[in-house]
C-alpha positions in Angstrom: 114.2 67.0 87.5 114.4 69.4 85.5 114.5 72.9 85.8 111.5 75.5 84.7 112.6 78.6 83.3 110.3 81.4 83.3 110.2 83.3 79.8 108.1 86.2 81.1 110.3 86.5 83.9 113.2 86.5 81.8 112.2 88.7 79.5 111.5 91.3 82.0 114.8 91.4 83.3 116.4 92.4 80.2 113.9 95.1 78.9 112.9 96.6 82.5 115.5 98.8 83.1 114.7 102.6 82.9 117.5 104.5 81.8 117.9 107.4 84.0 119.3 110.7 83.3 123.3 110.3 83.6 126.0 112.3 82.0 127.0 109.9 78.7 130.8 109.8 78.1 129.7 110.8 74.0 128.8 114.4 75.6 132.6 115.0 76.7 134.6 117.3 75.1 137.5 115.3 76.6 136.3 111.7 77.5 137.1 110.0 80.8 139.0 106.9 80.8 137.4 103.8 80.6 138.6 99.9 80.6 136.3 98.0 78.2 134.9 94.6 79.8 134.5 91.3 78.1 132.2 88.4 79.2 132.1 84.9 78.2 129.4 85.2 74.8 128.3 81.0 74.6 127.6 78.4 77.2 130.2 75.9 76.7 129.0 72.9 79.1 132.2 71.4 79.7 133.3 74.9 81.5 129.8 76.0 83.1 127.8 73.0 84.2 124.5 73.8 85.5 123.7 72.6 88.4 119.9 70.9 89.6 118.9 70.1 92.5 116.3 67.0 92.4 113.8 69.0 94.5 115.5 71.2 97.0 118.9 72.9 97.1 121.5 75.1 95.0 120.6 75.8 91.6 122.5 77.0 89.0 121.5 77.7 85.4 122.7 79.5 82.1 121.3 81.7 79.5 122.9 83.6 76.8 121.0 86.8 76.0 121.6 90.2 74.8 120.8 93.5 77.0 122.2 96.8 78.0 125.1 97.2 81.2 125.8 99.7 83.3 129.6 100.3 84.1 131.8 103.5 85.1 134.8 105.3 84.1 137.9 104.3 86.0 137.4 107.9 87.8 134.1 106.6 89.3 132.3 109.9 87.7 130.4 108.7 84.9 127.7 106.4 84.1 129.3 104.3 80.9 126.5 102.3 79.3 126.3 100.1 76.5 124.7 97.1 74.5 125.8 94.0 74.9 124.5 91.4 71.8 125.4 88.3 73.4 126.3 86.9 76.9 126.7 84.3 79.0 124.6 85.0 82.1 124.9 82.5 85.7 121.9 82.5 87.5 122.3 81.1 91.0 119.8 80.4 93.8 118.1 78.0 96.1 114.8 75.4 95.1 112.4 74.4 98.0 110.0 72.1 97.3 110.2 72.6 93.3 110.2 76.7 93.9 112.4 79.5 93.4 112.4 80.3 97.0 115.3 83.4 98.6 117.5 85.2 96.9 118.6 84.5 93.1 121.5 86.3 92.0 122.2 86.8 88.2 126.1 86.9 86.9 128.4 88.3 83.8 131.1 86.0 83.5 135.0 87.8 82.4 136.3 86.3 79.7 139.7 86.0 80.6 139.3 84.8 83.8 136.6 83.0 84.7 136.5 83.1 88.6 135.6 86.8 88.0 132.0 87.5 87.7 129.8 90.4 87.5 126.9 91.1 89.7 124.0 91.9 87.6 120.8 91.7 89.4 119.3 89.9 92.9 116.0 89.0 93.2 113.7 87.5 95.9 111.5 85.0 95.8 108.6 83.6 98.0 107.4 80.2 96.2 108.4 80.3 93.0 107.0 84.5 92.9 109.0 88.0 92.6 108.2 89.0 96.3 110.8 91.8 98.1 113.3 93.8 96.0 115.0 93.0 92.5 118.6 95.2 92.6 119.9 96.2 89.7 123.6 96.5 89.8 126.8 98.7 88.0 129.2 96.2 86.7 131.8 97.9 90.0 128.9 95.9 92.3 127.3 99.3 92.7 123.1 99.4 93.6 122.0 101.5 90.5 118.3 100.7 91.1 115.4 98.7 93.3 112.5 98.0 92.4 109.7 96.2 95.4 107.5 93.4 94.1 104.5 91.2 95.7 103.5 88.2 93.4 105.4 89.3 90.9 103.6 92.3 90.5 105.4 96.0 91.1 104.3 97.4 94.8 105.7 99.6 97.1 108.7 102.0 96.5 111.5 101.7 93.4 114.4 103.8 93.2 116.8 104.9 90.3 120.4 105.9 92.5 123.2 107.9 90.8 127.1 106.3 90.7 127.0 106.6 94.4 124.4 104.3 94.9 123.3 106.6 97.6 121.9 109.7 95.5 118.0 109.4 94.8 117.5 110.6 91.4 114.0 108.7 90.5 111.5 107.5 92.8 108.1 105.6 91.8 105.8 104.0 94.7 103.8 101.6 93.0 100.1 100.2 94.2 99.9 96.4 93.1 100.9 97.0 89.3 101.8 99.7 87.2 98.1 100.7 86.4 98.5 103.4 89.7 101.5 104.9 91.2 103.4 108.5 92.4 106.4 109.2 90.5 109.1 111.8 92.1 112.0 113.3 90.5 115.3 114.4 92.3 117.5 117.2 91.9 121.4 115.9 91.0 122.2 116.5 94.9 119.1 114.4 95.8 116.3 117.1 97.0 112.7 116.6 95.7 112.0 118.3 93.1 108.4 117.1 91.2 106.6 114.3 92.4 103.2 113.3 90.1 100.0 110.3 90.1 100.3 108.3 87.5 97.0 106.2 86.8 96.4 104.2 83.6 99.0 105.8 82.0 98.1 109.7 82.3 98.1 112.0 85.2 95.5 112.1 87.5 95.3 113.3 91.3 97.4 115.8 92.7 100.8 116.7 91.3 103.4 118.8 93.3 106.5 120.9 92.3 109.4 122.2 95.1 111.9 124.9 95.5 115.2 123.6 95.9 114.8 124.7 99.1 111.7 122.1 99.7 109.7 124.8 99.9 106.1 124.2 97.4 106.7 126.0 93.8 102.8 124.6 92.5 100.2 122.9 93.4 98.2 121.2 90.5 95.2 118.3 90.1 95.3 116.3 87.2 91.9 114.6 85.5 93.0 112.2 82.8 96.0 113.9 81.7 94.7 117.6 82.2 94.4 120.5 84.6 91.5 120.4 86.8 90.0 121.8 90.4 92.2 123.7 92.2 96.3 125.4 91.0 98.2 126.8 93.9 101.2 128.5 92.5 103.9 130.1 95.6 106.3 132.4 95.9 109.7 131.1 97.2 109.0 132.3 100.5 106.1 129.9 100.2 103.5 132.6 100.7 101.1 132.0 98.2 101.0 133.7 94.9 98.1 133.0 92.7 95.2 130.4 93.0 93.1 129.3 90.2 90.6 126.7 89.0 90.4 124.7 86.1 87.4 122.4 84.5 88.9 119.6 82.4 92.1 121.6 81.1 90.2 124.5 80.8 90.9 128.0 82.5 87.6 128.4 84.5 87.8 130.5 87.7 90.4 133.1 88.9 90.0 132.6 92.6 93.5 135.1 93.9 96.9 136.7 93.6 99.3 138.0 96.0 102.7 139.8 96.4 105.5 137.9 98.5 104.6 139.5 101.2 100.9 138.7 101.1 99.4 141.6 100.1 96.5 140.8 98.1 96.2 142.3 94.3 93.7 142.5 91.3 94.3 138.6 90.1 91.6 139.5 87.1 87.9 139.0 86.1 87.6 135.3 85.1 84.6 133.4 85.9 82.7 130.3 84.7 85.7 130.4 81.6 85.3 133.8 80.4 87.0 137.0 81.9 90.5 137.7 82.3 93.9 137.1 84.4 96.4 139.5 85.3 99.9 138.7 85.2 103.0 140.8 86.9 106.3 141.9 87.3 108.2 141.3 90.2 108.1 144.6 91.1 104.3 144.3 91.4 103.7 146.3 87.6 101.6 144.4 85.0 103.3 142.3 82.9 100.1 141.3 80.9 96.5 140.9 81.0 95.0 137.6 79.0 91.7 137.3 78.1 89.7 133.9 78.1 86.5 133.1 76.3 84.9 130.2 76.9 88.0 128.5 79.1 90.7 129.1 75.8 93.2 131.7 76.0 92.4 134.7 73.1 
């Protein structure tokens, strides 16, 4: 029998990867010390023999592709990332009835010694489809990301973790496909900070920024990539601060504005896109006065 390698599939697994915000080695002053790798580059048969399995069983299978690693210093401290033009990557799994069906683990093979591999990704399948979560692995066996599939298509919750594995520092939850989901961003000690709908590509539906406290900063709704409905804007206490509505990006209605104590003030004249907003200090003086005509700023 022989085996069916899925192009698509493949090709996914070496341009998926996000790259999330780390600290590059190139931005130290004094860089931390790092052990270069080196994996076998060409599939020499007589050393890696694939292994097929006439209709159910172990299966194990070779490529040799190019893509980008993800490694650390020998400190642990810092992401250490880099192209790789050529490797030799071990892909290992089960077949039932024909189908990719478990897990499938993909490997980096050391150069020098052979018996030492790299853990690159694991996937899950459910007849022959991505269904479950595809890890995405540091080259110290480290989970750097997850993403959840159904039928091969994205759905439900993916992560981006810092060198810890542990520290959220991107989360997206998916719904069936990439055509709709929420994307959140984390501070660097793992506390929400800005979560967002995504829908065909532009914002749309309500978007949320937090204190580092978890506390709400703003409350926005997005129509095709633009403000509209209702902005909530708080003070750190969480009391709110000013309140305003918008009509496809436009400034339309000042509704309110408040101190941090709640105590209401003169949040302007806008109506229907034309009037003003006033803006202040924190010790409750004007800071400015803009005037809108027609939902534009003057």
């Amino acid at each position: 029998m022989k085996i069916r390698i899925d192009f698509k599939m493949l090709y996914k697994i070496f341009s998926a990867i996000l790259l999330i915000a780390i600290l590059s080695i190139s931005g130290y002053s004094q860089q931390p010390k790092y052990t270069k790798k080196y994996f076998v580059s060409y599939h020499d048969t007589s050393l890696f023999k694939p292994m097929i399995p006439k209709d159910n069983g172990f299966v194990r299978t070779f490529i040799v592709s190019g893509f980008d690693i993800w490694d650390t210093d020998e400190k642990n401290t810092t992401h250490v990332t880099g192209g790789i033009p050529s490797a030799l990557i071990c892909i290992e799994g089960k077949y039932e009835n024909k189908k990719r069906n478990g897990l499938f683990t993909y490997y980096l093979i050391d150069s020098f010694d052979h018996t030492k591999r790299y853990k690159l990704y694991e996937q899950t399948f459910v007849n022959d489809k991505l269904t479950g979560q595809w890890k995405h692995f540091n080259l110290k066996g480290t989970v750097i990301r997850y993403q959840t599939y159904k039928n091969d298509s994205l759905n439900g919750i993916s992560r981006d973790y810092w060198i810890d594995g542990k520290t959220i520092m991107d989360e997206r939850e998916y719904f069936n496909g990439t055509n709709k989901f929420i994307g959140r961003k984390y501070s660097n000690t793992g506390i929400l900070m800005q979560e967002m709908t995504i829908e065909n590509g532009v914002l749309n539906g309500l978007g949320k920024k937090y204190y580092e406290d978890g506390k709400v900063q703003e409350e926005v709704h997005f129509k095709n990539g633009e403000f509209d409905k209702t902005r909530k804007y708080y003070h750190p206490n969480g009391q709110l601060w000013i309140q305003q509505d918008y009509k496809d990006g436009l400034h339309w209605n000042v509704i309110a504005n408040y101190d941090e104590k709640g105590n209401k003030r003169n949040p302007g004249t806008l109506k229907n896109g034309n009037g003003t907003i006033i803006f202040y200090n924190d010790d409750g003086t004007i800071r400015e006065t803009i005037t809108y005509k027609n939902g534009v700023e003057q």
